[in-house]
C-alpha positions in Angstrom: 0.0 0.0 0.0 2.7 2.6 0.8 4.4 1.4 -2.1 1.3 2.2 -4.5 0.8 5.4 -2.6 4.6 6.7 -3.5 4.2 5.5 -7.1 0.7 7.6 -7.1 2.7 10.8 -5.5 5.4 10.3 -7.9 3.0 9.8 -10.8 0.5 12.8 -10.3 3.3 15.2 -9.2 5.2 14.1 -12.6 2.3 15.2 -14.3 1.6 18.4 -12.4 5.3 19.7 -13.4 4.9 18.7 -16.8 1.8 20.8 -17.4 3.2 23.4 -14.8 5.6 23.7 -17.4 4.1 23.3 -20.4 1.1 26.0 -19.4 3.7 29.1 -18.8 5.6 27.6 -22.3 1.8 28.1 -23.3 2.2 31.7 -21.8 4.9 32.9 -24.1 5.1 36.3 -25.3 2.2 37.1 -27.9 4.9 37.4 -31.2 4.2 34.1 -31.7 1.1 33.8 -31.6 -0.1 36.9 -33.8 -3.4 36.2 -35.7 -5.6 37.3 -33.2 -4.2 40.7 -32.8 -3.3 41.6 -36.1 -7.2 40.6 -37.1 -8.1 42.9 -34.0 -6.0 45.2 -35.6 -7.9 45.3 -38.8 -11.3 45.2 -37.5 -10.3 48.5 -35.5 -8.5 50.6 -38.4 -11.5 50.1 -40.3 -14.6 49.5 -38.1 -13.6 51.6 -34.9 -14.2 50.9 -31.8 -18.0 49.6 -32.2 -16.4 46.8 -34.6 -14.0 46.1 -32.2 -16.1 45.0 -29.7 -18.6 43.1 -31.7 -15.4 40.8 -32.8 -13.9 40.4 -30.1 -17.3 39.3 -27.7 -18.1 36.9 -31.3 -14.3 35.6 -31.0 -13.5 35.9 -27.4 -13.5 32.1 -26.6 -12.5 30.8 -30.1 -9.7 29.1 -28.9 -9.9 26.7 -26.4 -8.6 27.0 -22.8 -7.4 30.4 -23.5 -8.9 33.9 -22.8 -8.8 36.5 -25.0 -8.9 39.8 -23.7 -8.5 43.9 -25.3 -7.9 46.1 -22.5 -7.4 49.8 -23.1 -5.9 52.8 -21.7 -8.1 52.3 -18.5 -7.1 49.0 -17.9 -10.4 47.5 -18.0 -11.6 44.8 -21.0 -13.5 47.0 -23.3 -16.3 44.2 -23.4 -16.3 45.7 -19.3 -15.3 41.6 -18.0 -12.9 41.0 -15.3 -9.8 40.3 -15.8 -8.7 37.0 -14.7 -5.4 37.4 -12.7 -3.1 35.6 -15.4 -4.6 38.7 -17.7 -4.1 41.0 -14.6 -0.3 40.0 -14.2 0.4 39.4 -18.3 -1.2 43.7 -18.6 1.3 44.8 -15.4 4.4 42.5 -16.7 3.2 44.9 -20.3 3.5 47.8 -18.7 6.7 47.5 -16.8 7.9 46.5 -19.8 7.2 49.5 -22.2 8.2 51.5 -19.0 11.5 50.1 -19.5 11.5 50.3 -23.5 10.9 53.9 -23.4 12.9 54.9 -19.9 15.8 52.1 -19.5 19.4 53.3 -20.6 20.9 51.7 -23.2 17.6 50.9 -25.5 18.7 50.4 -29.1 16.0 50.1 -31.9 16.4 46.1 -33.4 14.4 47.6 -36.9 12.1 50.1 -38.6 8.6 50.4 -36.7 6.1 48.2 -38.3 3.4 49.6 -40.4 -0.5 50.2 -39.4 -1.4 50.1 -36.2 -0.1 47.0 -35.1 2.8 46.6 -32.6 3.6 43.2 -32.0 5.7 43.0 -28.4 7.7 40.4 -26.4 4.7 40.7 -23.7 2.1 41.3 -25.6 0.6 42.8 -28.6 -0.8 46.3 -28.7 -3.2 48.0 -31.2 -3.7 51.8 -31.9 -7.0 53.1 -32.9 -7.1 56.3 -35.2 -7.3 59.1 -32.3 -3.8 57.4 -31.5 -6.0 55.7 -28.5 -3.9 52.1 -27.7 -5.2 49.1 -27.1 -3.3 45.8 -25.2 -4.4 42.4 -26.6 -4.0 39.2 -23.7 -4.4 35.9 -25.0 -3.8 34.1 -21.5 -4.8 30.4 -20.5 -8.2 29.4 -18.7 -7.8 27.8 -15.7 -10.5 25.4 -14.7 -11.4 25.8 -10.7 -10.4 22.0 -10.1 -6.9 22.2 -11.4 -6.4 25.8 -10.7 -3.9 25.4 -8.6 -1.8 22.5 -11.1 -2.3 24.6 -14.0 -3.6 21.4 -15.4 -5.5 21.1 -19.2 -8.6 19.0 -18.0 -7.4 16.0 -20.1 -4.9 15.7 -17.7 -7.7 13.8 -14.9 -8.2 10.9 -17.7 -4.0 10.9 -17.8 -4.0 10.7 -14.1 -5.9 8.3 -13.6 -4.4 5.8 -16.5 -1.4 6.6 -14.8 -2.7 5.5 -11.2 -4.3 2.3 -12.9 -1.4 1.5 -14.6 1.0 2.2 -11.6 -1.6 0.0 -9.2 -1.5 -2.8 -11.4 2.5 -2.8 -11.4 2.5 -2.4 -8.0 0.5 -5.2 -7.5 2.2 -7.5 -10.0 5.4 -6.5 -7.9 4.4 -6.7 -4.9 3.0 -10.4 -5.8 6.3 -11.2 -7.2 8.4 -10.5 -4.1 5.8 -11.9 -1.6 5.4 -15.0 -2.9 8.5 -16.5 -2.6 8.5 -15.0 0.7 5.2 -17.0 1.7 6.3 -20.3 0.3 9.8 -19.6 2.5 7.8 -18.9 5.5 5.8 -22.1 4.9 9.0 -23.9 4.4 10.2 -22.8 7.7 6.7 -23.8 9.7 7.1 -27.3 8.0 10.5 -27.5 9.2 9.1 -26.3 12.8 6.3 -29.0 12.5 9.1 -32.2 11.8 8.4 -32.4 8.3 11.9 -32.3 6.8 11.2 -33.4 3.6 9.6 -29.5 3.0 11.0 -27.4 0.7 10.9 -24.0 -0.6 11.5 -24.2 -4.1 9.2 -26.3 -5.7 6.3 -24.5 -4.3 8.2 -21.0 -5.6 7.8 -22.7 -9.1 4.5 -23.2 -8.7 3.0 -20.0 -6.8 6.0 -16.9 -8.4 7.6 -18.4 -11.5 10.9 -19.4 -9.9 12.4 -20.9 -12.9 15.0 -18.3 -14.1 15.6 -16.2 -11.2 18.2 -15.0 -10.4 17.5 -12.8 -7.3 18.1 -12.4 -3.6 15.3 -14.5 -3.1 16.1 -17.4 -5.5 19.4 -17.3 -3.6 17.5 -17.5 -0.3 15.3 -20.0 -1.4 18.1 -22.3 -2.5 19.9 -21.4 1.0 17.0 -22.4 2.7 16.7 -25.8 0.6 19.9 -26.3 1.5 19.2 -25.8 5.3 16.6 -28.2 4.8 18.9 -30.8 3.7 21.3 -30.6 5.9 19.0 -30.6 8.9 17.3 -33.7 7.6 20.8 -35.4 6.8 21.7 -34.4 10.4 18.6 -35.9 11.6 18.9 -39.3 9.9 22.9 -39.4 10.9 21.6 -39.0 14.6 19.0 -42.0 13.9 22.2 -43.9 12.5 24.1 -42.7 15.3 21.6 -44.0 18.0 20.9 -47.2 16.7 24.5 -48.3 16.2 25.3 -46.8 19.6 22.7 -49.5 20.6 23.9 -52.0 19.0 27.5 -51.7 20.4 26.2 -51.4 24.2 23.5 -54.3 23.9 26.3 -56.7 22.6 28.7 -56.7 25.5 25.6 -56.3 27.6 24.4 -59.7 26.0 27.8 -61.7 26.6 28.3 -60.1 30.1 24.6 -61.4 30.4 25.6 -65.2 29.3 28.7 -65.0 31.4 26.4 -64.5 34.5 24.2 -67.2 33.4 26.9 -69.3 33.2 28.6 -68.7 36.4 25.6 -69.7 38.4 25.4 -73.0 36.8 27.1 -75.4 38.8 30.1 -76.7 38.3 30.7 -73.6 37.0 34.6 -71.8 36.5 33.4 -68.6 38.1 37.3 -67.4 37.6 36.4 -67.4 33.7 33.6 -66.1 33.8 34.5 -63.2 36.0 37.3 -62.5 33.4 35.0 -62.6 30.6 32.9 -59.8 32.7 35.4 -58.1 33.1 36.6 -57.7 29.6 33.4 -57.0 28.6 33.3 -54.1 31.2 36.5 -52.9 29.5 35.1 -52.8 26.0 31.7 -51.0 27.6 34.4 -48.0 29.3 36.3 -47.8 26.1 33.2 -47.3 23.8 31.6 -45.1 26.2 35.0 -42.7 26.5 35.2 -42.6 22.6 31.6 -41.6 22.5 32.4 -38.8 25.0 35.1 -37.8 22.9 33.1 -37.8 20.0 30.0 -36.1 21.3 32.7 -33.2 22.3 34.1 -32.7 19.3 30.2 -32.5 17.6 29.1 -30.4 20.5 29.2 -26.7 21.6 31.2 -27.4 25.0 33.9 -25.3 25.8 36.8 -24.8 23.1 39.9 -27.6 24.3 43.0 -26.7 25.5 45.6 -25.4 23.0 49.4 -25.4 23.2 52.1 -25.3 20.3 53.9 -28.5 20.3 56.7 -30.5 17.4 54.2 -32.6 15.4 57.5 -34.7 14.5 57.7 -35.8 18.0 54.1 -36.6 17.9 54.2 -39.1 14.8 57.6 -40.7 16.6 55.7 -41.6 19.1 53.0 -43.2 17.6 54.7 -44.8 14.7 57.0 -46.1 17.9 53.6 -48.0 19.5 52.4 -48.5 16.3 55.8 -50.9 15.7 55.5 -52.8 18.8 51.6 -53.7 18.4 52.6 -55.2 14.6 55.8 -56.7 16.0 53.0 -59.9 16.7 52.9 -60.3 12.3 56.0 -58.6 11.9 54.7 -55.7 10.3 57.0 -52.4 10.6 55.7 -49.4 9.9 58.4 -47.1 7.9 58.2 -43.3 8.7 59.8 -40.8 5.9 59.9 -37.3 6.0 59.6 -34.4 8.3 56.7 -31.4 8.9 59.8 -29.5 10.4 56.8 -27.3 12.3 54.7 -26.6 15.4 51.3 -27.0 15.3 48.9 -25.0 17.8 46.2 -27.0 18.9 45.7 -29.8 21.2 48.4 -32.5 21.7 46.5 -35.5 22.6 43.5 -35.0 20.5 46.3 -35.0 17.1 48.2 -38.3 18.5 44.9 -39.9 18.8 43.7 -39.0 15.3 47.0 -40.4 13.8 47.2 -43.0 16.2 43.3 -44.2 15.3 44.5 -44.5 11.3 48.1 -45.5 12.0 46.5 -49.0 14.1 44.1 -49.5 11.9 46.6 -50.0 9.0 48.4 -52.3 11.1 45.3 -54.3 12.4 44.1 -54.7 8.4 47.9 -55.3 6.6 48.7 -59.0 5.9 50.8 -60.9 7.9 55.1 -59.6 7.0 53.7 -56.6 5.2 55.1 -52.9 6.1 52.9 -49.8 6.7 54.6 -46.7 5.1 53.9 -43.1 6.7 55.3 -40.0 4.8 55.3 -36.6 6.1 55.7 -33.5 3.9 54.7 -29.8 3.8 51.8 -28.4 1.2 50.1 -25.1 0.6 47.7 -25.7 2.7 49.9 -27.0 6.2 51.3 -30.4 6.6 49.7 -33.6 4.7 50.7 -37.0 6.5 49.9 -39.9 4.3 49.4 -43.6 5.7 49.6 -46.6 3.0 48.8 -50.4 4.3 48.8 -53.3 2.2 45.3 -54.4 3.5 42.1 -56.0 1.5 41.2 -51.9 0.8 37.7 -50.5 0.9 35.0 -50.5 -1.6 34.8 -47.2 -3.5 31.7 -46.4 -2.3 32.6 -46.8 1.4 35.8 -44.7 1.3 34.0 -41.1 2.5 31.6 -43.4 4.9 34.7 -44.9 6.9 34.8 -41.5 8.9 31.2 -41.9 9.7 30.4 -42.9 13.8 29.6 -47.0 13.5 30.0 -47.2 10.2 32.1 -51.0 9.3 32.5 -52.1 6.0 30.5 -55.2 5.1 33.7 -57.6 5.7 34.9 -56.4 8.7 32.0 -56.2 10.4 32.5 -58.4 13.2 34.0 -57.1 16.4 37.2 -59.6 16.2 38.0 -57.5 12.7 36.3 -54.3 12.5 36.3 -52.7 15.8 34.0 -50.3 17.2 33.8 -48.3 14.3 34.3 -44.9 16.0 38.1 -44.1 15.6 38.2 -42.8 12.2 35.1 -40.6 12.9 37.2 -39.2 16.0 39.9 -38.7 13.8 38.2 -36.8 10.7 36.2 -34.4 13.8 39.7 -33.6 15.5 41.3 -32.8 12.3 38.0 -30.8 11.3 38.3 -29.0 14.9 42.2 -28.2 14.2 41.3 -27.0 10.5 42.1 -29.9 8.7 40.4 -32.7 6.9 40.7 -36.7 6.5 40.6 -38.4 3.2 40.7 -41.9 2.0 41.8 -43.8 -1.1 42.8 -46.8 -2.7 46.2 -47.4 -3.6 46.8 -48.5 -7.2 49.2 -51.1 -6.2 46.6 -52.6 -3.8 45.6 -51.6 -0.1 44.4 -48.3 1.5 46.0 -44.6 1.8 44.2 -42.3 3.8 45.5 -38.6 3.3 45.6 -36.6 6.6 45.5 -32.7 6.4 46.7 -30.3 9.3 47.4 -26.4 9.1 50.3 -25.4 10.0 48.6 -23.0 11.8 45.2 -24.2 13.1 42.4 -21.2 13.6 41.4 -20.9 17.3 38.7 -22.6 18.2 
């Protein structure tokens, strides 16, 4: 509405200085418009006065929108009207005038004085009778009382209002065109409110504004807000994921720790065993339960952890020293090469278990007499440490799902093979945290690489 309002504002004030204008252009001095005063000047040189008026009340509204008026030396109309006052201030602007022509210093003649008794002026006209009596003839423009104070033509209400219909319509169209997307957004985000993730904003912008093709603020929003959507039901599915596998890993041990009780109250039953059994099983719970802990912290929006600047050199020594002694069982060696010659600022342990979690997961998968190779080098973008094995691999599709929480490939499923599944997800969310990022790929020559990223200078968290 106050859209349409300033449109109708700009519209009919537009219009107003146009015929503002175009009225005193209307005004301009009488030269130019010289018939009716040089046929006034006739009628006087040969009828007199008498014939004089006789034309002038037969001609004095021949042209439309205008006034003609012949005022003599008494300043009245000589048909005895009144003037109107754009004839009052056209005669005084006349006679200040001729003031000046005959009194102002400096007046030069621009030509011989016309013959007859017509003087054409740049004010107006004037007309001498044969007693030498003169005459002033005002052509000025009628003003209707409703536009008076416009000096509008009265065509000018059917422009105005075109231009109001045509400016409401626009408005309208416009104002459809930006709300619309606006209302299908705003639907979006109440479905989203409501638990209905699969909403989205712009198919029903298609539908309701013609989205196909834009290229505004608000297809940009739309698509932002799509987006949004995606992510947030993404999110939601991974926590389903998340919570069923987390269930999965506590109700096993639960299960075994259940049999083992079972079984110690049997008699004869070796309560020493099955106590040990318990107790490893109580082991397993701990350890899944910290790693969860340390995952959920590294997700969540608990305090930042603690920093300090530390030799990442002396960090991979140290786990490609543990790393030896756990494959020393199948004589696997793990070969280091290279140096990040750097410190990294960020937290200690959280970057030795990230390595360590990848580094022992090549040993655990490498064949029996096989090395693990880890090379160290410097990059653009910080300090890449790549870890090769000599393992089965990992199916192409699984290589970006390895980092997810609980997520086993097929094989390596089982417990005795795979794990918990939880260690590389730690390890792609602590490199995340510290800046970096965690890829995986097959090696051409047979086995897995995974490609670990760090900044040589990780932001603050």
């Amino acid at each position: 509405m106050l859209f349409w309002l300033a449109m109708a504002l700009i519209v009919g004030g537009s219009i107003a200085i146009i015929f503002t204008v175009a009225a005193r252009e209307y005004e301009a001095p009488e030269m130019r418009r010289p018939s009716a005063a040089i046929q006034a000047s006739e009628i006087l040189a040969h009828g007199g006065i008498g014939a004089l008026e006789s034309w002038l009340d037969a001609n004095k509204n021949a042209v439309p929108d205008r006034d003609l008026y012949i005022v003599g030396p008494d300043g009245r109309d000589i048909l005895g009207r009144r003037l109107s006052g754009s004839a009052t201030r056209r005669l005084e602007f006349s006679n200040r005038e001729e003031l000046f022509a005959h009194e102002g210093p400096g007046r030069r003649s621009t030509g011989p004085p016309p013959p007859g008794n017509f003087r054409p002026s740049r004010v107006a006209p004037q007309i001498v009778a044969a007693d030498g009596t003169v005459f002033t003839v005002l052509s000025v423009p009628r003003r209707p009382s409703i536009f008076g104070a416009l000096s509008l033509p009265g065509i000018s209400l059917t422009i105005l209002c075109i231009a109001l219909v045509v400016s409401a319509l626009t408005s309208w169209r416009l104002a459809r065109h930006l709300s619309a997307p606006i209302r299908s957004i705003q639907a979006g985000a109440r479905a989203l409110a409501s638990e209905n993730l699969d909403s989205r904003a712009r198919p029903a912008i298609r539908v309701s504004a013609g989205f196909e093709g834009r290229r505004d603020e608000l297809a940009d929003l739309a698509r932002d807000f799509d987006a949004m959507a995606e992510r947030l039901r993404a999110n939601r599915g991974a926590i389903t994921r998340l919570l069923r596998d987390i269930s999965h890993e506590l109700r096993s041990p639960l299960a075994r720790m259940r049999v083992a009780l079972g079984l110690a109250r049997q008699p004869p039953a070796d309560l020493s065993r099955q106590l040990d059994r318990m107790e490893r099983e109580i082991e397993r719970l701990d350890s899944l339960i910290t790693q969860v802990l340390k995952l959920a912290r590294l997700h969540g929006t608990d305090a930042p952890f603690a920093r300090e600047t530390f030799d990442l050199d002396e960090v991979i020594e140290e786990v490609v020293r543990d790393a030896n002694f756990e494959g020393a069982v199948k004589n696997c060696r793990v070969m280091s090469q290279g140096a990040a010659s750097t410190a990294i600022n960020g937290n200690r342990d959280l970057v030795r278990s990230a390595v360590e979690n990848v580094l022992r997961n090549a040993v655990h998968y490498s064949p029996q007499d096989s090395p693990v190779g880890v090379s160290i080098e410097r990059s653009r973008e910080g300090v890449v440490i790549l870890i090769r094995d000599k393992g089965p691999g990992v199916p192409d599709g699984d290589l970006e799902r390895i980092f997810e929480p609980f997520y086993r490939v097929a094989e390596s499923r089982d417990r005795d093979t795979g794990g918990e599944g939880i260690g590389l997800a730690i390890t792609a969310q602590v490199l995340k945290a510290h800046g970096g990022w965690a890829k995986a790929a097959n090696s051409p020559g047979g086995g897995l690489e995974v490609r670990l990223n760090l900044p040589a200078s990780a932001p603050a968290v």
